[in-house]
FIFIVO-622231 format. One record per residue (C-alpha): residue number from 0; residue in three letters; chain; x, y, z. Coordinates in steps of 0.001 Angstrom, whole numbers, plus 500000, padded with zeros to 6 digits. Example, Ala and Ser with C-alpha at 12.3 -4.5 7.8 and 13.67 -1.06 7.14 Angstrom:
2
(0; ala; A; (512300; 495500; 507800))
(1; ser; A; (513670; 498940; 507140))
//
This chain:
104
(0; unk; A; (466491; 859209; 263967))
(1; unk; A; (469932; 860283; 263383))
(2; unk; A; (471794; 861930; 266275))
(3; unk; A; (474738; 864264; 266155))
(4; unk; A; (476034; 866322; 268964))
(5; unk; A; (478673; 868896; 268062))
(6; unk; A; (481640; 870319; 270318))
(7; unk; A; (481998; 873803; 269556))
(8; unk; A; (484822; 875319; 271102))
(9; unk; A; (484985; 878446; 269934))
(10; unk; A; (483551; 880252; 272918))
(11; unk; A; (483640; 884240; 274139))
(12; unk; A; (486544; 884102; 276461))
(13; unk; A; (489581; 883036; 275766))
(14; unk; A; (491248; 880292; 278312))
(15; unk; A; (495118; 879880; 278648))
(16; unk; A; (496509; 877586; 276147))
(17; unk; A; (497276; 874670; 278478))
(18; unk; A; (493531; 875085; 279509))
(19; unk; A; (492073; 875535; 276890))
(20; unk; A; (493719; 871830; 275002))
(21; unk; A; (491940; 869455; 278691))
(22; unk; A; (488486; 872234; 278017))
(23; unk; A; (488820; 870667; 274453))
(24; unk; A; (489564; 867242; 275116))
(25; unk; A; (486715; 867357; 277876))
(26; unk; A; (484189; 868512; 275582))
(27; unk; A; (485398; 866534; 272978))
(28; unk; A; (485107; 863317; 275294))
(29; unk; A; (481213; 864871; 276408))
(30; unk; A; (480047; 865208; 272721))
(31; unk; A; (480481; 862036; 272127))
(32; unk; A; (479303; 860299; 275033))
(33; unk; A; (476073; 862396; 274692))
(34; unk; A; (475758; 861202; 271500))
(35; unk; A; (476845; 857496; 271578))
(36; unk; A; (475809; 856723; 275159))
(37; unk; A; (473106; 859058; 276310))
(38; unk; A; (470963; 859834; 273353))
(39; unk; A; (471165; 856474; 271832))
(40; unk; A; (467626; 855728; 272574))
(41; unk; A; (466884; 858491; 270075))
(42; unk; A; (468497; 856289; 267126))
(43; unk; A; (465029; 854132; 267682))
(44; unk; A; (462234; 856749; 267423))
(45; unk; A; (461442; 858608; 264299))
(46; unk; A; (462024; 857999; 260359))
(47; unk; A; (465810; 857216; 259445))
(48; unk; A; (465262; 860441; 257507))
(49; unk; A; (465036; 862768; 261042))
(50; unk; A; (467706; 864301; 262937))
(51; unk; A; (468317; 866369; 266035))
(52; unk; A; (471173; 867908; 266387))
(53; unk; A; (472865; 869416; 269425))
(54; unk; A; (475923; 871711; 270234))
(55; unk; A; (477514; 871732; 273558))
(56; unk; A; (479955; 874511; 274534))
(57; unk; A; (481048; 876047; 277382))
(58; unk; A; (480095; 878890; 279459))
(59; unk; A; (482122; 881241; 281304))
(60; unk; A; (481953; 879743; 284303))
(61; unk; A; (483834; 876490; 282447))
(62; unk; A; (480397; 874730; 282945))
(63; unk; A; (478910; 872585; 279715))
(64; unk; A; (476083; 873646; 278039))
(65; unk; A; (474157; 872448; 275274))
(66; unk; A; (471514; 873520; 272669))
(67; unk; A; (469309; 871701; 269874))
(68; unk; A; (469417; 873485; 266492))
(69; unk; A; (467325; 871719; 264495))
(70; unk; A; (463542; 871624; 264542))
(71; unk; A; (462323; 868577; 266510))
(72; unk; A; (459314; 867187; 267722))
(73; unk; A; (458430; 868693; 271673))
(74; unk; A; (459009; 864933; 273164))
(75; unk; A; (462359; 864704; 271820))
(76; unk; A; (463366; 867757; 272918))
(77; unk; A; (461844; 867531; 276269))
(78; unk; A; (464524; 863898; 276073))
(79; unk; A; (467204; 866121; 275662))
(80; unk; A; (466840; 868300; 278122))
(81; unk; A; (465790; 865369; 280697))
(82; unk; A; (469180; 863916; 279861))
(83; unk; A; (471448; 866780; 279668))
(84; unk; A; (469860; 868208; 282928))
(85; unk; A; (470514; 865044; 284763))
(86; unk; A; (474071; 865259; 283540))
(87; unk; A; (474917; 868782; 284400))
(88; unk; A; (474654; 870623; 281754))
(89; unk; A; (473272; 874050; 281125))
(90; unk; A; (470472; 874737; 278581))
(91; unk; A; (472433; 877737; 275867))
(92; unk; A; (470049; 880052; 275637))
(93; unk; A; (470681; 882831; 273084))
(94; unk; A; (468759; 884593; 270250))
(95; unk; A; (470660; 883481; 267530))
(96; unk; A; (470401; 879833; 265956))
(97; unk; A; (473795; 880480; 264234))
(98; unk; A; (476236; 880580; 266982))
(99; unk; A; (479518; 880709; 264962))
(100; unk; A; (481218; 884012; 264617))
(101; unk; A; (481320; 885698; 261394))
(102; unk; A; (484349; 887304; 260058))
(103; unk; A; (484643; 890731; 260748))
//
């Protein structure tokens, strides 16, 4: 199983510029350490052909969160959480899969 976690920083609220480059840098640096270090067990399970993917973002409160976007099986996502809960992180609930702005 092939796992990719995505920093999305494009967020409702706008931090100041200085904040905003560590808020990048910090999610940048927790992306990939929930990808390479945390979810690495999930490289094991599955067909070579399956995926999850995640996106992890802030909230407004500065606190990471995190969502899966893809369909996966219940156990793996149940891993996710498990892991991502144990780290800190909020689950992103919203209604909308898509969570990039469009252009208006």
């Amino acid at each position: 199983m092939t796992v990719t976690v995505l920093p999305i920083f494009e967020t409702d609220f706008r931090p100041d510029a200085s904040l905003g480059k560590i808020m990048n840098e910090r999610l940048r640096i927790a992306a990939a350490d929930l990808q390479d270090i945390h979810l690495q067990h999930l490289n094991a399970i599955g067909q070579r052909s399956d995926d999850v993917v995640v996106y992890v973002s802030y909230n407004p409160k500065y606190k990471i969160r995190w969502r899966v976007v893809n369909d996966v099986p219940e156990e793996v996502e149940d891993f996710v959480t498990q892991i991502c809960g144990n780290l800190g992180y909020l689950q992103w609930k919203t209604a909308a899969i898509n969570v990039f702005k469009g252009i208006e």
